[in-house]
C-alpha positions in Angstrom: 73.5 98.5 -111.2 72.3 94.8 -111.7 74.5 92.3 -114.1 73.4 90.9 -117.1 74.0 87.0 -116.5 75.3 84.9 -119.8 74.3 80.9 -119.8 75.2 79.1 -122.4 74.4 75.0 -123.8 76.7 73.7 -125.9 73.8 72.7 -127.5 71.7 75.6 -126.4 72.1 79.3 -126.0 74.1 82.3 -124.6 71.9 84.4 -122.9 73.3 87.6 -122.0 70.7 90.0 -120.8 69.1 91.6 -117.2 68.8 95.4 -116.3 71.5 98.6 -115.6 69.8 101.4 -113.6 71.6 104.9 -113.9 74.3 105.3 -111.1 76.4 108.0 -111.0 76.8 110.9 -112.1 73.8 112.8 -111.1 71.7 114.0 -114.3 72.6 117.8 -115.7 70.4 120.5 -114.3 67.2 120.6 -116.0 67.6 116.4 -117.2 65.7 113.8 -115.8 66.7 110.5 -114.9 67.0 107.8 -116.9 66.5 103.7 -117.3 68.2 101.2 -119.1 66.3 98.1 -119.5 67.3 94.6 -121.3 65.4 94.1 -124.1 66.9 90.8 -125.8 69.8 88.5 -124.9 72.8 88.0 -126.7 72.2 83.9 -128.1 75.1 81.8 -129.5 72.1 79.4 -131.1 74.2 76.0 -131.3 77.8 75.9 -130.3 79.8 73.1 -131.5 83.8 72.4 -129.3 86.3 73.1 -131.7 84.6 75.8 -133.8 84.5 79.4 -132.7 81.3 81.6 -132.9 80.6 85.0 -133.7 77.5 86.8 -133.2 77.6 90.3 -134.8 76.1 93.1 -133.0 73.5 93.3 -135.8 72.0 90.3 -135.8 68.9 88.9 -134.7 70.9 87.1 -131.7 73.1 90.5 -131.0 72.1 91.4 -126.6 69.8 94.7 -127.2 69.4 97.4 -123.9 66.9 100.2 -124.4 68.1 103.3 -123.0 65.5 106.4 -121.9 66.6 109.9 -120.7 66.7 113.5 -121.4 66.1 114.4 -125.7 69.4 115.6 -126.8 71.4 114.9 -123.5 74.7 113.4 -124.0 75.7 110.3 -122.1 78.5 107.8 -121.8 78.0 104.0 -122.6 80.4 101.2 -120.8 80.6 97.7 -120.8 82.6 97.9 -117.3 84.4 94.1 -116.4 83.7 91.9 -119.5 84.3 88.5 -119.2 86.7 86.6 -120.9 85.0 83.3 -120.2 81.8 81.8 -119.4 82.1 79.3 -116.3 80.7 76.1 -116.0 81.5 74.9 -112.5 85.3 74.2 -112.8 85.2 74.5 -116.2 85.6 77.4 -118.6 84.8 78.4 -122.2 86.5 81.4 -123.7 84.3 84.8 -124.9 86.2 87.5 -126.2 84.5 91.4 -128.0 86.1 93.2 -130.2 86.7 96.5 -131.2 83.1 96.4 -133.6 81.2 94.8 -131.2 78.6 97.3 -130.0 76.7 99.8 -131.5 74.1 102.4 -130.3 71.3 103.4 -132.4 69.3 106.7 -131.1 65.6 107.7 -133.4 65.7 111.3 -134.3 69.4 111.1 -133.7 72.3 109.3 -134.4 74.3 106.0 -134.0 78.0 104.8 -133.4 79.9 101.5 -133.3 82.4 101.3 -130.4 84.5 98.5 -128.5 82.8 97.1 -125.8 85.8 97.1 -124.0 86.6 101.3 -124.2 82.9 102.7 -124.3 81.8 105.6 -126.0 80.1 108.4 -125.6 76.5 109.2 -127.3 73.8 111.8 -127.9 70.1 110.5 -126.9 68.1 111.7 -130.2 65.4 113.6 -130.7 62.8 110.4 -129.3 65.0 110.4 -126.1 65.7 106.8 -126.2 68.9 104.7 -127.5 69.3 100.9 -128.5 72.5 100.0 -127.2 74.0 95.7 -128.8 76.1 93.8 -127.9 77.6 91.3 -129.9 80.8 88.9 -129.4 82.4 85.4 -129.8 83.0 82.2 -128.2 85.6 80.0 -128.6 85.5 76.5 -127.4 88.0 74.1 -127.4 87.7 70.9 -128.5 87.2 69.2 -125.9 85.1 71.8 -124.3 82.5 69.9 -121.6 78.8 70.3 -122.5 76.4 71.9 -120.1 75.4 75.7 -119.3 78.5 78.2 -118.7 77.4 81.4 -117.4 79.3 84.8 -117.0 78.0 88.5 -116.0 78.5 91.7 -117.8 77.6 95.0 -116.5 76.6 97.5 -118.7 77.1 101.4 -116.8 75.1 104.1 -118.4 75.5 108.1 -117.2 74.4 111.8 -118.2 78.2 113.2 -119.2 76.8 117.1 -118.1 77.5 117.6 -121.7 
């Protein structure tokens, strides 16, 4: 599994983004295997110290992973270690998720908003493909140094057997 890497400008953009190959377990008998691949980055746009900002997980700037495997196979979705701030050499910027924060979308099956910070499980539809976003919010203080803060997020992806 590779981490998704987050950078942000106060005057810029988080980027949250990269790639999650399948791990473990190994698919169901009959199932193929599966790739998740990073399709947009979550971006903040312009963050201002002293004002908190959301991006929700259906929005334009929400992070977006496409997820391909088996038609119909069940699979579990996890956002495994999210941070809790982005760094910027010494200094630190708060990010938190909430319980609305992702949200999988499968065509020809169905979708689901979850917590980022249980997981969920999900069906892949009838296309064999799921959109998995992320969305979340910063909060800097107010005197919050400018520059690019950066944090990882994994995002682990495997066939339940179900």
């Amino acid at each position: 599994m590779k981490k998704c890497v987050a950078a942000i400008l106060l005057l810029g953009a988080l980027l949250i983004g990269g790639e999650a190959p399948a791990l473990a377990p190994p698919p169901p008998p009959g199932t193929r295997n599966f790739t998740v691949q990073a399709q947009r980055d979550l971006q903040f746009q312009t963050v201002i110290a002293g004002f908190p900002t959301m991006v929700s997980w259906d929005s334009a700037e929400a992070g977006r992973w496409r997820v391909r495997g088996q038609a119909g196979a069940e699979i579990q979705l996890d956002f495994i270690n999210l941070p809790t701030h982005l760094e910027n050499g010494t200094f630190q910027m708060p990010i938190t998720f909430a319980s609305g924060d992702a949200h999988w979308r499968s065509p020809g099956g169905g979708q689901g908003t979850f917590d980022p910070g249980v997981g969920t499980t999900a069906r892949l539809g009838n296309s064999g493909q799921m959109f998995v976003f992320i969305g979340g919010t910063v909060s800097p203080p107010r005197n919050q140094a400018a520059g690019s803060y950066v944090a990882d997020i994994d995002l682990d992806v495997f066939y339940t057997g179900n």
